[in-house]
mmJSON file of the N, C-alpha and C atoms, coordinates in Angstrom:
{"data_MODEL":{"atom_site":{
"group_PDB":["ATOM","ATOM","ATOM","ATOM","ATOM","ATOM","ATOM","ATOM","ATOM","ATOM","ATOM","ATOM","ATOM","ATOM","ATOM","ATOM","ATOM","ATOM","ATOM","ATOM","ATOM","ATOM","ATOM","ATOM","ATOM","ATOM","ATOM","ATOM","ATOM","ATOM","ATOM","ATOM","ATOM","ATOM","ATOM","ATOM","ATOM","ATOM","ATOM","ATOM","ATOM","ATOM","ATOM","ATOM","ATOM","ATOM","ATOM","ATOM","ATOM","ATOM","ATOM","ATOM","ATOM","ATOM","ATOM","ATOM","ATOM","ATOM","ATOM","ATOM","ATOM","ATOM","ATOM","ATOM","ATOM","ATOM","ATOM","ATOM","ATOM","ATOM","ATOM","ATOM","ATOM","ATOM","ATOM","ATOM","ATOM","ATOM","ATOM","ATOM","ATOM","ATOM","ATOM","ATOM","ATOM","ATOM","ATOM","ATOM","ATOM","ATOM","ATOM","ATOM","ATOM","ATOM","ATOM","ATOM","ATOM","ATOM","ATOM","ATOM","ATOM","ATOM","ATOM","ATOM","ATOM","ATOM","ATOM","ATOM","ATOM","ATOM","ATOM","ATOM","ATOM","ATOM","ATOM","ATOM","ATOM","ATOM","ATOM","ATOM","ATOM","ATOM","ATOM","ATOM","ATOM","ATOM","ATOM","ATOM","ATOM","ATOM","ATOM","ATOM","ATOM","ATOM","ATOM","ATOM","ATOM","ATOM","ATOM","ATOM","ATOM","ATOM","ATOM","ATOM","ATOM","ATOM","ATOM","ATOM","ATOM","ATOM","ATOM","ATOM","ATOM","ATOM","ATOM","ATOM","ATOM","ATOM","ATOM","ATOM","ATOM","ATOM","ATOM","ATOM","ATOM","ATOM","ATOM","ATOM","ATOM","ATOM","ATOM","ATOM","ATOM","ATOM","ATOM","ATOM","ATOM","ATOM","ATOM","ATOM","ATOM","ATOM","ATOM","ATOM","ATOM","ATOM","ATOM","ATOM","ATOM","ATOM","ATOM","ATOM","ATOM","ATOM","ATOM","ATOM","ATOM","ATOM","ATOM","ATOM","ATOM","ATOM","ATOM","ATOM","ATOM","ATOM","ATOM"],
"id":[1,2,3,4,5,6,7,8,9,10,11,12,13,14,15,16,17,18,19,20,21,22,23,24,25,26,27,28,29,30,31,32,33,34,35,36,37,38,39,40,41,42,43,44,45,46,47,48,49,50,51,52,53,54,55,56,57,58,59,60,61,62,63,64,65,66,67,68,69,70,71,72,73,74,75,76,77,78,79,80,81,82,83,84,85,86,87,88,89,90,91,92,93,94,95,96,97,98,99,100,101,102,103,104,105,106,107,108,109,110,111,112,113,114,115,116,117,118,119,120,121,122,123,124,125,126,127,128,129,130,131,132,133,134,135,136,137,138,139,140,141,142,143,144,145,146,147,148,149,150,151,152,153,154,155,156,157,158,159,160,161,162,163,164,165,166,167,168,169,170,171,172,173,174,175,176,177,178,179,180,181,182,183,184,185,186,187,188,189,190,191,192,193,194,195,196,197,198,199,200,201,202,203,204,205,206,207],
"type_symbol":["N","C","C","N","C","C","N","C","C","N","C","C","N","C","C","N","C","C","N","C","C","N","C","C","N","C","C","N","C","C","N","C","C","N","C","C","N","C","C","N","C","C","N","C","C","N","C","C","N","C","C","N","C","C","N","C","C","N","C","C","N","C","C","N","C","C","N","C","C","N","C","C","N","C","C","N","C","C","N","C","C","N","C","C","N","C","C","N","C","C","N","C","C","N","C","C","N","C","C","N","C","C","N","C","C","N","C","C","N","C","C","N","C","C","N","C","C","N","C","C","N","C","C","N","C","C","N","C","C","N","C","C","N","C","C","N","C","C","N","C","C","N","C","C","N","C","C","N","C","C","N","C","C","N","C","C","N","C","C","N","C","C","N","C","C","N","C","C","N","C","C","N","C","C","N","C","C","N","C","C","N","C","C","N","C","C","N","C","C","N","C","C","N","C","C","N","C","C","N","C","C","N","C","C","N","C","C"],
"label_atom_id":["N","CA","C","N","CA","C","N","CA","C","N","CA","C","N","CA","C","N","CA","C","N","CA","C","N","CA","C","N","CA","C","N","CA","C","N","CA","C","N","CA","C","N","CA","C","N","CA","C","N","CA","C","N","CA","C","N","CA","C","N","CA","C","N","CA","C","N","CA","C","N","CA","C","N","CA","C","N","CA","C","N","CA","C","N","CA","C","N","CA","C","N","CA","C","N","CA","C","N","CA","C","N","CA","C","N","CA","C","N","CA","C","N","CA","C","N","CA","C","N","CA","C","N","CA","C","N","CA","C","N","CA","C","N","CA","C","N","CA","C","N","CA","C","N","CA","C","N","CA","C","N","CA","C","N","CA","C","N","CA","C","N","CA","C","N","CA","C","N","CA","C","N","CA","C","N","CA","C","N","CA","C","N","CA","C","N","CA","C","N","CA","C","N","CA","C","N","CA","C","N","CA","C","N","CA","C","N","CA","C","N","CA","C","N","CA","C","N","CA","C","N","CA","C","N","CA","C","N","CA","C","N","CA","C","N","CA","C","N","CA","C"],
"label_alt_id":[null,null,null,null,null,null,null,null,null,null,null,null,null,null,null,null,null,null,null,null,null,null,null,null,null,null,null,null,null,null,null,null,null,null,null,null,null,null,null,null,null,null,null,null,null,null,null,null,null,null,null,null,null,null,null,null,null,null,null,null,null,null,null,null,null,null,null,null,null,null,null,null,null,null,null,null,null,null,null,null,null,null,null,null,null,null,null,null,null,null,null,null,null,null,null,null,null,null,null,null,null,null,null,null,null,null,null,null,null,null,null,null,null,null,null,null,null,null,null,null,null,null,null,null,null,null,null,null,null,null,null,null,null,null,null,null,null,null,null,null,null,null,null,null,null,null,null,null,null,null,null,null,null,null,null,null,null,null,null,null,null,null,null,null,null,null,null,null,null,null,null,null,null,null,null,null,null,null,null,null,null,null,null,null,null,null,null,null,null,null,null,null,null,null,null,null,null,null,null,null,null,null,null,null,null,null,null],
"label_comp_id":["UNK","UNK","UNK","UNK","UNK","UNK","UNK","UNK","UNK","UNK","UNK","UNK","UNK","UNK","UNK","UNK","UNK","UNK","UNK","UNK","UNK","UNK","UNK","UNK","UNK","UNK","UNK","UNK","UNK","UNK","UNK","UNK","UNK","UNK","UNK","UNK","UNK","UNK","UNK","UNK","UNK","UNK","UNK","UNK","UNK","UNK","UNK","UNK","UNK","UNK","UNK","UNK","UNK","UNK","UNK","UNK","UNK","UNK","UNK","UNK","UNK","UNK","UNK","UNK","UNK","UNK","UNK","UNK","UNK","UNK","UNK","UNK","UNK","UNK","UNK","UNK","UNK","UNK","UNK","UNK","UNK","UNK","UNK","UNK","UNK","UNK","UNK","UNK","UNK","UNK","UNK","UNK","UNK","UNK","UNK","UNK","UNK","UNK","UNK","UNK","UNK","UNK","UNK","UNK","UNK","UNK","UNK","UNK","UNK","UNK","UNK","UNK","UNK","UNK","UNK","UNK","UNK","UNK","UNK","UNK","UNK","UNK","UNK","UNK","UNK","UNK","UNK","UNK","UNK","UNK","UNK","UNK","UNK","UNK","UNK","UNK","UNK","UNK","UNK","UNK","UNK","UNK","UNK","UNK","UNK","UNK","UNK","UNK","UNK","UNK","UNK","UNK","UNK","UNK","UNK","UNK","UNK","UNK","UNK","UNK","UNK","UNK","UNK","UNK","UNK","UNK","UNK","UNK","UNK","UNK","UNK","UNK","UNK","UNK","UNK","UNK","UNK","UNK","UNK","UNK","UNK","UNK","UNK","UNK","UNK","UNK","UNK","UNK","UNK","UNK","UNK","UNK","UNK","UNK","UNK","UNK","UNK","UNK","UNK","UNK","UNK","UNK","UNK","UNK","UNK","UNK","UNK"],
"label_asym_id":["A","A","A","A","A","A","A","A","A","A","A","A","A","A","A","A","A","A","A","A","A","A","A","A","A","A","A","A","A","A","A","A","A","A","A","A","A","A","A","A","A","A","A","A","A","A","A","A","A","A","A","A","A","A","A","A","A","A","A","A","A","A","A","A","A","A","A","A","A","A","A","A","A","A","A","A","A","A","A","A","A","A","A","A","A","A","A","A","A","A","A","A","A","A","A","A","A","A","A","A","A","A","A","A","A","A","A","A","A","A","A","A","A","A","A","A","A","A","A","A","A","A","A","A","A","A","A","A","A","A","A","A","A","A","A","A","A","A","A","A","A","A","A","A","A","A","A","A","A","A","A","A","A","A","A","A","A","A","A","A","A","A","A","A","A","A","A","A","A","A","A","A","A","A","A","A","A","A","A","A","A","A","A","A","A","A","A","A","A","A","A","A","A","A","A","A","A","A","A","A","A","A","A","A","A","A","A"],
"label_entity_id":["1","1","1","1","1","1","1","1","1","1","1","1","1","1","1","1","1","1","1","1","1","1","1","1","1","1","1","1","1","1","1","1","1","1","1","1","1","1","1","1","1","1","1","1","1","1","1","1","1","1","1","1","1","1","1","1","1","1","1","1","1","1","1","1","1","1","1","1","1","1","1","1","1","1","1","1","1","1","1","1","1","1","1","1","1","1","1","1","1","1","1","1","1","1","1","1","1","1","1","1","1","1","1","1","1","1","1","1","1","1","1","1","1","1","1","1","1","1","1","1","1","1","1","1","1","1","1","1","1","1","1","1","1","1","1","1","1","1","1","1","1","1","1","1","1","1","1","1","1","1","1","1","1","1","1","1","1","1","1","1","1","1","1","1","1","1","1","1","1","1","1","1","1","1","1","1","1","1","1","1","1","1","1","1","1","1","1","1","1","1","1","1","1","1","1","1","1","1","1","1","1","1","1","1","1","1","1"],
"label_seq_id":[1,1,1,2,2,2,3,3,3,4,4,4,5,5,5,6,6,6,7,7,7,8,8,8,9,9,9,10,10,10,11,11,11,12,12,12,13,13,13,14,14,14,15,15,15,16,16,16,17,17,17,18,18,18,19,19,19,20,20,20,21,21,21,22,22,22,23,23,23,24,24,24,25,25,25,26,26,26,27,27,27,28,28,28,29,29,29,30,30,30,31,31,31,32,32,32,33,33,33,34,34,34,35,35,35,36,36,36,37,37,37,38,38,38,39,39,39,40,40,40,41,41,41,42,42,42,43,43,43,44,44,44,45,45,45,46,46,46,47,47,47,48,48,48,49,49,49,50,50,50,51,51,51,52,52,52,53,53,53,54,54,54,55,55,55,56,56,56,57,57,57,58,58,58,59,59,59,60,60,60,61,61,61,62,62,62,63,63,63,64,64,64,65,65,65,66,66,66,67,67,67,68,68,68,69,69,69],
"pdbx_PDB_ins_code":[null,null,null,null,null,null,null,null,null,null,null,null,null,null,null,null,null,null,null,null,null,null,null,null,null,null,null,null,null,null,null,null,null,null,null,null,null,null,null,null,null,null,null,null,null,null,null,null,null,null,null,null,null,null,null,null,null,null,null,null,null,null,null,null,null,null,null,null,null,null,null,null,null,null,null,null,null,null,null,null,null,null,null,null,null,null,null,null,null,null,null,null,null,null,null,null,null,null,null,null,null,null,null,null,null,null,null,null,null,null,null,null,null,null,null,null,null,null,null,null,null,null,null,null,null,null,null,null,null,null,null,null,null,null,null,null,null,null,null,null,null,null,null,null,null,null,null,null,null,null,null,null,null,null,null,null,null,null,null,null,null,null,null,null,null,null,null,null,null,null,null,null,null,null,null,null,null,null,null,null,null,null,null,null,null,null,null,null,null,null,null,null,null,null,null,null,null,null,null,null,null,null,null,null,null,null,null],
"Cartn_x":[-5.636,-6.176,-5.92,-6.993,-6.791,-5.705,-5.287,-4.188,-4.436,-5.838,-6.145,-6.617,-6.77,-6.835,-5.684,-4.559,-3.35,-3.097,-3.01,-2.75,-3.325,-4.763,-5.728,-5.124,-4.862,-4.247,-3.031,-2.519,-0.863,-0.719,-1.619,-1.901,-2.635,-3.616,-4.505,-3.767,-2.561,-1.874,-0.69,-0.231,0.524,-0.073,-1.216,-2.146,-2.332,-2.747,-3.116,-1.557,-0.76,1.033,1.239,0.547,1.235,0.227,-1.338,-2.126,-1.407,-1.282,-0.95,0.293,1.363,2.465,2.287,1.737,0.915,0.209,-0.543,-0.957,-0.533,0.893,1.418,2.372,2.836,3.531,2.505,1.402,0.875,1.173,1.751,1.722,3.365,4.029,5.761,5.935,5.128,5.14,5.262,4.574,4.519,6.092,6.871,8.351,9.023,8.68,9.281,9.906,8.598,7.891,9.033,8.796,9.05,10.843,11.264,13.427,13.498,12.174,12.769,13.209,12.803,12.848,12.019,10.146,9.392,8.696,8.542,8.572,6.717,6.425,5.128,3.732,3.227,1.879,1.272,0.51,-0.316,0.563,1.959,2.379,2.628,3.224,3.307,2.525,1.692,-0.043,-0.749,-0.347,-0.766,0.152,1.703,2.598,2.518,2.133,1.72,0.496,-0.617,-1.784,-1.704,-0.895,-0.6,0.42,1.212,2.164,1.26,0.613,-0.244,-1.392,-1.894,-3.34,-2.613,-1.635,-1.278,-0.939,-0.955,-0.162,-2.343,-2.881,-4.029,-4.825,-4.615,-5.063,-4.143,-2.786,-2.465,-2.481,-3.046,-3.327,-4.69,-5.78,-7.186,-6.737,-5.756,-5.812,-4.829,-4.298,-3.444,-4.023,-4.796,-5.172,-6.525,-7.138,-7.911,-6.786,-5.243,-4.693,-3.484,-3.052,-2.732,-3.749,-5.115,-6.339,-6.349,-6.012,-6.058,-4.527,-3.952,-2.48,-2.768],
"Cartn_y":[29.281,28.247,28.654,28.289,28.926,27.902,28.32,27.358,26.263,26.206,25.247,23.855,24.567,23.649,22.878,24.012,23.439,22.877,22.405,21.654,20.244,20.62,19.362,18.233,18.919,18.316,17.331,18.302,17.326,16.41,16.572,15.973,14.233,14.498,14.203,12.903,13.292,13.182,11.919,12.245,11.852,10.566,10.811,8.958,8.241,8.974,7.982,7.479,7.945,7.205,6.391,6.477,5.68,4.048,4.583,3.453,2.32,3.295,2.361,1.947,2.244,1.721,0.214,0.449,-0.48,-1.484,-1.35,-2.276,-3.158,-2.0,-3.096,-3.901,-4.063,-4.838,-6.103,-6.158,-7.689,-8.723,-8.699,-9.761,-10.193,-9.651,-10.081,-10.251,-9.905,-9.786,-11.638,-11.945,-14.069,-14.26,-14.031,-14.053,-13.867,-12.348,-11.901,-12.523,-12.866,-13.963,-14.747,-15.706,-17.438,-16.532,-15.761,-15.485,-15.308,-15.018,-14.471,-16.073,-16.95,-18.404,-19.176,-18.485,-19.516,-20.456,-21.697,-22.406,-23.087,-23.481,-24.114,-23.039,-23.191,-22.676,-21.785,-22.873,-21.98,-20.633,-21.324,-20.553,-19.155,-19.113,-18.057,-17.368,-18.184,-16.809,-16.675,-17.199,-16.361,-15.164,-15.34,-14.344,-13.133,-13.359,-12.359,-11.611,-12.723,-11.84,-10.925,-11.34,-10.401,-9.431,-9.519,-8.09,-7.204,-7.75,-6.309,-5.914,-6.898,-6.652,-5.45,-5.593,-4.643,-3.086,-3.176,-1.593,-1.137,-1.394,-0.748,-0.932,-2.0,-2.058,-0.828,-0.151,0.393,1.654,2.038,3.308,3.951,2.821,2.874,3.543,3.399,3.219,4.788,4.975,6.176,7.3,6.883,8.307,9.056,8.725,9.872,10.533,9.977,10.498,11.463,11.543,12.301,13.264,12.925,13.55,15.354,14.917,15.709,16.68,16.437,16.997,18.247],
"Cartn_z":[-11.482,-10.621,-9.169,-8.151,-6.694,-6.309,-5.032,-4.348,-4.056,-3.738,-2.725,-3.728,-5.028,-5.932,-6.696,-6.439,-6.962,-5.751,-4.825,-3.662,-3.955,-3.784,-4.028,-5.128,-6.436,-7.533,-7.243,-6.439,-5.814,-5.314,-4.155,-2.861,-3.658,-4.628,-5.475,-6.367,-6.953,-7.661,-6.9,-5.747,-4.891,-4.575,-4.241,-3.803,-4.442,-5.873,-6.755,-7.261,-7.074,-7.527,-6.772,-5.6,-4.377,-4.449,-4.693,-4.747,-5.873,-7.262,-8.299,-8.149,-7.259,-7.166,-6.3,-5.032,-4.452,-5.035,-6.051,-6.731,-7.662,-8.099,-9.475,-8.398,-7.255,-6.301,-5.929,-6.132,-5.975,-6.861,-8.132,-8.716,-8.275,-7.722,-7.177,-6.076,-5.008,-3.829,-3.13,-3.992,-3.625,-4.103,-5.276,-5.554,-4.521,-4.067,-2.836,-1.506,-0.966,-0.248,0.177,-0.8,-1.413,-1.239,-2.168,-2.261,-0.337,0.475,1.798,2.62,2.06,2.867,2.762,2.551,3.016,1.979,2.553,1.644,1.81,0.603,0.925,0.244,-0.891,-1.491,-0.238,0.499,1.313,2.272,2.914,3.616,2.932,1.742,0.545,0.524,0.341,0.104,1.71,2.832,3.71,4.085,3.767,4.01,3.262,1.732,1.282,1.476,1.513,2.149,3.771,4.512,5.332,5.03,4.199,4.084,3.137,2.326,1.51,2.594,3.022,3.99,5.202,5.712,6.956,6.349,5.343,4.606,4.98,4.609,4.453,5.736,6.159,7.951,8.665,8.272,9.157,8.771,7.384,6.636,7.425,7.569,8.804,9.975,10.365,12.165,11.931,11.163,11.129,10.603,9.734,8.601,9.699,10.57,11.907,12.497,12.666,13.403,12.697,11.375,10.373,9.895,10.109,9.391,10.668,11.782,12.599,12.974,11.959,11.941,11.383],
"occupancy":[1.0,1.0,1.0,1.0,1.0,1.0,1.0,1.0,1.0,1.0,1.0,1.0,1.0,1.0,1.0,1.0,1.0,1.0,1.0,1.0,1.0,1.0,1.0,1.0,1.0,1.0,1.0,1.0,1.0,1.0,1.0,1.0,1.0,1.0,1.0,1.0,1.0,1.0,1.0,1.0,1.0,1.0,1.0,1.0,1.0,1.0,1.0,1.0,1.0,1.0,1.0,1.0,1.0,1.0,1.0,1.0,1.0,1.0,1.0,1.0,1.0,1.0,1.0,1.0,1.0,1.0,1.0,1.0,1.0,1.0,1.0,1.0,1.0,1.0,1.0,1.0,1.0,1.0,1.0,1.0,1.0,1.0,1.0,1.0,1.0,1.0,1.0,1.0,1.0,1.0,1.0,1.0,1.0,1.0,1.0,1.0,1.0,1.0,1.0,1.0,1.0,1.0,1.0,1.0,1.0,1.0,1.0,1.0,1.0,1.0,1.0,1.0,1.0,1.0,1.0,1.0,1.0,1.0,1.0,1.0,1.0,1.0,1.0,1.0,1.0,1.0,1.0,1.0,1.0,1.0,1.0,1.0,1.0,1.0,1.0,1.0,1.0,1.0,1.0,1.0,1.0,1.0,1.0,1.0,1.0,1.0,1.0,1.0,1.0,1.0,1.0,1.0,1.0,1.0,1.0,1.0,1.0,1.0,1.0,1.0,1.0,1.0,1.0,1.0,1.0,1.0,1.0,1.0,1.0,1.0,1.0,1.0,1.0,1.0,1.0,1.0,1.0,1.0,1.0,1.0,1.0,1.0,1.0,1.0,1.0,1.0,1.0,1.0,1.0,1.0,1.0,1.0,1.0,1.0,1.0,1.0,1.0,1.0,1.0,1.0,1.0,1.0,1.0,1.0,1.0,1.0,1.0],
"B_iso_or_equiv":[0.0,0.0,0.0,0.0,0.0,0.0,0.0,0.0,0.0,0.0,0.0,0.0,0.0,0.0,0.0,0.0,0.0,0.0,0.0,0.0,0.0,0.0,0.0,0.0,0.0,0.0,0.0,0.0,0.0,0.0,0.0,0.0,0.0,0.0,0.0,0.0,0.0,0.0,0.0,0.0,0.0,0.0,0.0,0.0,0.0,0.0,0.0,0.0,0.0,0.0,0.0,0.0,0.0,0.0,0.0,0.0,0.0,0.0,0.0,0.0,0.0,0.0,0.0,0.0,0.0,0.0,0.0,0.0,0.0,0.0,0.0,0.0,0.0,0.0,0.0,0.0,0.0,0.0,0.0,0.0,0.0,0.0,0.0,0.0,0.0,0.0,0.0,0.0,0.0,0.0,0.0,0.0,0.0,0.0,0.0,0.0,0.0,0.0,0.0,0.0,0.0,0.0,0.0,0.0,0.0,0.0,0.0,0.0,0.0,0.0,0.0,0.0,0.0,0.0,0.0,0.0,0.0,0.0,0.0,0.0,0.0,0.0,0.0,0.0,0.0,0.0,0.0,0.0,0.0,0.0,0.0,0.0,0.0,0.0,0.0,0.0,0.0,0.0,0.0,0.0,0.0,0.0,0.0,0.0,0.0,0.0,0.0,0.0,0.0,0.0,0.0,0.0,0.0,0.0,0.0,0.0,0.0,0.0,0.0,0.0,0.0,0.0,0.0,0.0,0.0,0.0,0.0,0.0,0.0,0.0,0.0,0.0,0.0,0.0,0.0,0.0,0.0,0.0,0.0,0.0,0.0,0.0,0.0,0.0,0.0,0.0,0.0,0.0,0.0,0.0,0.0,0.0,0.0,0.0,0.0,0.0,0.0,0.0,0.0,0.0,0.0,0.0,0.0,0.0,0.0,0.0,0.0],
"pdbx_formal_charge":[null,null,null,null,null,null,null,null,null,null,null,null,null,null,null,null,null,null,null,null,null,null,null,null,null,null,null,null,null,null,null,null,null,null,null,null,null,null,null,null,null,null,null,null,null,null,null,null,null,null,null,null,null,null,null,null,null,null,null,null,null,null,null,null,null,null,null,null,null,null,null,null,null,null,null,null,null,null,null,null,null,null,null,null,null,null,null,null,null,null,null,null,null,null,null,null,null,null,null,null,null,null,null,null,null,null,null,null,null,null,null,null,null,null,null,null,null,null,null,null,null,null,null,null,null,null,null,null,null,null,null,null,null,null,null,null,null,null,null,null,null,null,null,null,null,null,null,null,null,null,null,null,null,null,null,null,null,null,null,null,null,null,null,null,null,null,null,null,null,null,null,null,null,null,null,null,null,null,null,null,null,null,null,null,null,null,null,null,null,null,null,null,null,null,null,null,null,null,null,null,null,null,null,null,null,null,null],
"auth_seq_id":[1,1,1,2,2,2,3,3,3,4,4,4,5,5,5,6,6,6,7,7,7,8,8,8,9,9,9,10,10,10,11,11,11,12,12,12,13,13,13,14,14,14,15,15,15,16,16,16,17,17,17,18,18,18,19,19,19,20,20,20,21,21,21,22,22,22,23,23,23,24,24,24,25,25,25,26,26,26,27,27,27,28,28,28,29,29,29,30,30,30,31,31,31,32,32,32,33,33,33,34,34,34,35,35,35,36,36,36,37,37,37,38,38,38,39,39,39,40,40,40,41,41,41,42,42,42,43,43,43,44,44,44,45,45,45,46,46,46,47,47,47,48,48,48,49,49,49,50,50,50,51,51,51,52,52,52,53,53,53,54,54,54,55,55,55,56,56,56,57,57,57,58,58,58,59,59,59,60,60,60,61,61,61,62,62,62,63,63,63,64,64,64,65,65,65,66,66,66,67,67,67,68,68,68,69,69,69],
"auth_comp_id":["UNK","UNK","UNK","UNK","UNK","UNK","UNK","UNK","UNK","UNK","UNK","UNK","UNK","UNK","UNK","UNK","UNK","UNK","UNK","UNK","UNK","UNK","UNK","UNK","UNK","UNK","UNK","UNK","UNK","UNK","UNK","UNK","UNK","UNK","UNK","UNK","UNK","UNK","UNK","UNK","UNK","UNK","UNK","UNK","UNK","UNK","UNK","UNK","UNK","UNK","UNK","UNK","UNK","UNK","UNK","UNK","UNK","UNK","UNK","UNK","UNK","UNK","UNK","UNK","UNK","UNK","UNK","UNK","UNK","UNK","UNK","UNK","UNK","UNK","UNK","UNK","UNK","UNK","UNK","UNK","UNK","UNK","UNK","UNK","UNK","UNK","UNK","UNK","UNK","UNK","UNK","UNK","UNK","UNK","UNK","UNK","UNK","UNK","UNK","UNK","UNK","UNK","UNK","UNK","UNK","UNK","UNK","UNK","UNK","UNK","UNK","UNK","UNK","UNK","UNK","UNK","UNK","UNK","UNK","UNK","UNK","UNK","UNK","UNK","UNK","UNK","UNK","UNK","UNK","UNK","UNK","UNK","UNK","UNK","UNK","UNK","UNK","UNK","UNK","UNK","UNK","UNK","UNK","UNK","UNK","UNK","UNK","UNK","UNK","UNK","UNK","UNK","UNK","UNK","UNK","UNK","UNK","UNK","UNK","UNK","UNK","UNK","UNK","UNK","UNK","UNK","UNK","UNK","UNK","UNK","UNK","UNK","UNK","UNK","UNK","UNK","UNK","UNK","UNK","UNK","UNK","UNK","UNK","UNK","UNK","UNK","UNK","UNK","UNK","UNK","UNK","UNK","UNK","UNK","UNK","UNK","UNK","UNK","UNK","UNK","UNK","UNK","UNK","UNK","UNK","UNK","UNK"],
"auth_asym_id":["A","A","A","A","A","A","A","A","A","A","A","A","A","A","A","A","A","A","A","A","A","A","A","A","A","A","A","A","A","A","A","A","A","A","A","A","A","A","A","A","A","A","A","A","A","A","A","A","A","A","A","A","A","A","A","A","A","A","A","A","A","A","A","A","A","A","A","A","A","A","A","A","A","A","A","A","A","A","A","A","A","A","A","A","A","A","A","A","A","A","A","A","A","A","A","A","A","A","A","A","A","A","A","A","A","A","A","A","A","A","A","A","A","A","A","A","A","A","A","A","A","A","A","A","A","A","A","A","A","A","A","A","A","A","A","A","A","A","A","A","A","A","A","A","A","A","A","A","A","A","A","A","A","A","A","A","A","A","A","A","A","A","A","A","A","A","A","A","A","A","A","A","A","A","A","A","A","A","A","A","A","A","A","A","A","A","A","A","A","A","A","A","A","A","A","A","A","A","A","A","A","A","A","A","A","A","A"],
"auth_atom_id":["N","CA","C","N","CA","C","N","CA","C","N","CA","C","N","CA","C","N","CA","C","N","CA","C","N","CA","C","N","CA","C","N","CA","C","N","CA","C","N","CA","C","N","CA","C","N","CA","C","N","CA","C","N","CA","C","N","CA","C","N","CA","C","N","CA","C","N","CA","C","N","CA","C","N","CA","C","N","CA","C","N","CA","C","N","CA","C","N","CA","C","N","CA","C","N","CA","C","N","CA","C","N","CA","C","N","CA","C","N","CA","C","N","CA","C","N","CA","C","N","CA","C","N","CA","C","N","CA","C","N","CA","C","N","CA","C","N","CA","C","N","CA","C","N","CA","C","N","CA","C","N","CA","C","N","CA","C","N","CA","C","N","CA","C","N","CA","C","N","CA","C","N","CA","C","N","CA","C","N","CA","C","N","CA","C","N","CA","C","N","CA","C","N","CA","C","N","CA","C","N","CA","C","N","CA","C","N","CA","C","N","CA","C","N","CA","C","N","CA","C","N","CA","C","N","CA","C","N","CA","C","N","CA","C","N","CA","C","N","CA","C"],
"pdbx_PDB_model_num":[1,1,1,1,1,1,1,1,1,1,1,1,1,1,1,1,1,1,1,1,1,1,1,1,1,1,1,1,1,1,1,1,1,1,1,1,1,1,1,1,1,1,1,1,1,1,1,1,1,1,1,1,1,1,1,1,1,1,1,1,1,1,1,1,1,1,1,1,1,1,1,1,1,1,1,1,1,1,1,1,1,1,1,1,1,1,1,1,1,1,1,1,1,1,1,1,1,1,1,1,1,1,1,1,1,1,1,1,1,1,1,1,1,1,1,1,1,1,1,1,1,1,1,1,1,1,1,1,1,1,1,1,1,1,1,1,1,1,1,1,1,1,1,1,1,1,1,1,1,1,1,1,1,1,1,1,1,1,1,1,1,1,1,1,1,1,1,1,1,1,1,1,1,1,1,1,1,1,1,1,1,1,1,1,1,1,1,1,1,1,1,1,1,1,1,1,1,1,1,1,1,1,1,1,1,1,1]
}}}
């Protein structure tokens, strides 16, 4: 196999661990939440919708500037 393919594979390999790790953290993340203090349904699910929402808002704004590393 060329290098650049055994790279690709890794590299490949590495995101998709990281996505699915990321993903299996939404169903605990409201637990999370709620053990940090806050109290109240809606407040819960806006706190969580902003702590998962900023990991990928700030993956956008970074990955042109890693892309060019």
């Amino acid at each position: 196999m060329a290098s650049w393919k055994r790279n690709l594979m890794i590299c490949w390999l590495g995101c998709f661990t990281t996505a699915a790790g990321m993903s299996l953290v939404i169903p605990f993340l409201s637990f999370y939440i709620e053990e940090l203090g806050v109290t109240g349904t809606s407040s819960i699910a806006q706190w969580s919708g902003l702590a998962f929402g900023v990991t990928f808002l700030m993956g956008a704004i970074v990955s042109p500037i890693w892309g060019k590393l």
